[in-house]
C-alpha angles and dihedrals in degrees: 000000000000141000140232125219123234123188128178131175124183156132101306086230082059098044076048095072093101088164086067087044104059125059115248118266109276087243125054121227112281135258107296103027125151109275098232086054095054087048104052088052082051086062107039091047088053100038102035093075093043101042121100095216115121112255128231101242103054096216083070084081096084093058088055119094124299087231093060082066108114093189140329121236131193092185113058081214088059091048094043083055097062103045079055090060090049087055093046099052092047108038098088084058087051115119089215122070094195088063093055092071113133091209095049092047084050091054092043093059095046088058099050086051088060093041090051089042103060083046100264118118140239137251135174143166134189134180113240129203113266087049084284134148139227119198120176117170130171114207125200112225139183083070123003109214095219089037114022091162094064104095122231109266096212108031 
């Protein structure tokens, strides 16, 4: 196993989008439907493996684009790193002061490095100033445990 790092940061309307976040029903609206309806399924199952928003279900990341991997880890320590390095470089941009607490984003890495390490992913999210978001998610791949039918984007 290993995991790949995804990070986004945007305009929160943007992040707000949950139709863009979310993969399209398995089924299309039936015969019939309003056109508008079938339409916007049209959109959302063509747009919802190509767009760079973050999914809901963090285990969609690995049907995104190759190029949206931010790194590939073997180690969950190396890839907890990491996702200590991201905080690092935007907590002085979180809303939340409390957020920018150097012990809190230690222990938040720690436990990342445990999480990844028993196979689950990661997933956080943090206000930034501007009304602005940060999203940053590690995903465990070959196989991931919630979705082992999603392929590795990389290898």
């Amino acid at each position: 196993m290993h995991h790949h790092g995804y990070l986004w940061v945007g305009p929160k309307e943007r992040f707000d989008q949950e139709a863009l976040r979310r993969p399209p029903h398995p089924d299309p609206p039936p015969a019939g439907s309003r056109p508008e309806l079938i339409q916007r399924y049209r959109e959302v199952a063509a747009e919802f493996p190509t767009v760079d928003l973050p999914p809901l279900e963090t285990a969609y990341w690995l049907i995104k684009p190759r190029s949206l991997v931010r790194g590939t880890w073997d180690e969950a320590k190396q890839a907890a790193a990491w996702l200590g390095e991201q905080l690092a470089e935007h907590a002085h941009r979180f809303a939340s002061e409390r957020n920018r607490d150097t012990t809190r984003l230690t222990m938040l890495v720690n436990s990342a490095a445990e999480r990844l390490d028993s196979g689950d992913d990661v997933s956080l999210g943090f206000y930034l100033e501007r009304p602005s978001y940060l999203s940053l998610a590690l995903v465990a791949c070959s196989p991931n445990r919630s979705m082992p039918e999603l392929a590795c984007p990389v290898r």
